[in-house]
C-alpha positions in Angstrom: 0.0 0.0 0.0 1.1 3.4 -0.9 2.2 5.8 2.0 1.6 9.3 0.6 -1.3 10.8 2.9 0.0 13.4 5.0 -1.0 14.6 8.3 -0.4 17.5 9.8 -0.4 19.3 13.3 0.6 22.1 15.5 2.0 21.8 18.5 4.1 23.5 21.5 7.4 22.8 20.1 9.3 22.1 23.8 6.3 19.1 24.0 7.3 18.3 20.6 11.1 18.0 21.0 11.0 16.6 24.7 8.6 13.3 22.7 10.9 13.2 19.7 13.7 12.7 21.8 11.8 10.0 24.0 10.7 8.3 20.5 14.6 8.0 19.5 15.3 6.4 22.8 12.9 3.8 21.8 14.5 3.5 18.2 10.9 5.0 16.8 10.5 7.9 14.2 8.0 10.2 14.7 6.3 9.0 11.6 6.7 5.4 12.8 5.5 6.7 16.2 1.8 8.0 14.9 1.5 5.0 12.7 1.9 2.8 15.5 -0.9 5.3 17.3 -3.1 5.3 14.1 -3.0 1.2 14.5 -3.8 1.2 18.1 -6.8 3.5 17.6 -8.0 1.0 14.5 -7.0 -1.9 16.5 -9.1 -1.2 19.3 -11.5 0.6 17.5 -10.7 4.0 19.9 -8.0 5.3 21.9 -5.5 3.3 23.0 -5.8 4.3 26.3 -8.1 5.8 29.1 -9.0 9.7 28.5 -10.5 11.0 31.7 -10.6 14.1 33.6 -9.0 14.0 37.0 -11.1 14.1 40.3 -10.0 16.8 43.1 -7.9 14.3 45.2 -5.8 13.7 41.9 -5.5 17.3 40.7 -4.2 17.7 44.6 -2.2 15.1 44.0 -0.8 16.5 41.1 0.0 19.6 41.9 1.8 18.8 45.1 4.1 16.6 43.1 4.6 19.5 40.6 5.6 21.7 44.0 7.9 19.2 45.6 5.6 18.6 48.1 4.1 15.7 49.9 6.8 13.3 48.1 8.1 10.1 49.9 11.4 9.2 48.8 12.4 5.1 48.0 16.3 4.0 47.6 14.5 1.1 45.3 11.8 -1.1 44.9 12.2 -3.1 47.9 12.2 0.3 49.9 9.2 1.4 48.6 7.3 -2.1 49.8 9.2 -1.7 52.6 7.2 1.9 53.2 3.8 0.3 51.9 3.9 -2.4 54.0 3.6 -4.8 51.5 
């Protein structure tokens, strides 16, 4: 099959480089990376993943990670059970 569609978007270009350089470390061009997306979405006949809108305990959440706050600190994984309990 023939690849000569085009698709085209704007975008924030730090959001665009920051993901371009996260699809080289995966060996992915950004062309290979939306096919791969466009497949999912066919695939699965929607998106490849869940889209919802936070609740106010996440949005808390998220914005005391985004301040440094509230964090707890693990040396590794076994630390982090460790902390859990589990």
């Amino acid at each position: 099959m023939a690849k000569d569609a085009t698709v085209r978007a704007r975008i924030d270009p730090s959001l665009k480089a920051e993901v371009e350089r996260l699809f080289e470390e995966l060996g992915l061009s950004t062309t290979e990376a939306i096919t791969l997306f466009y497949r999912q979405v066919k695939l699965r006949n929607g998106l490849p993943f869940a889209v919802t809108v936070p609740n106010e305990a996440t949005k808390a959440a998220f914005e005391d990670t985004n301040a440094g706050k509230n964090l707890v600190r693990c040396d590794d994984a076994d630390d982090m059970f460790a902390q859990l309990g589990v």
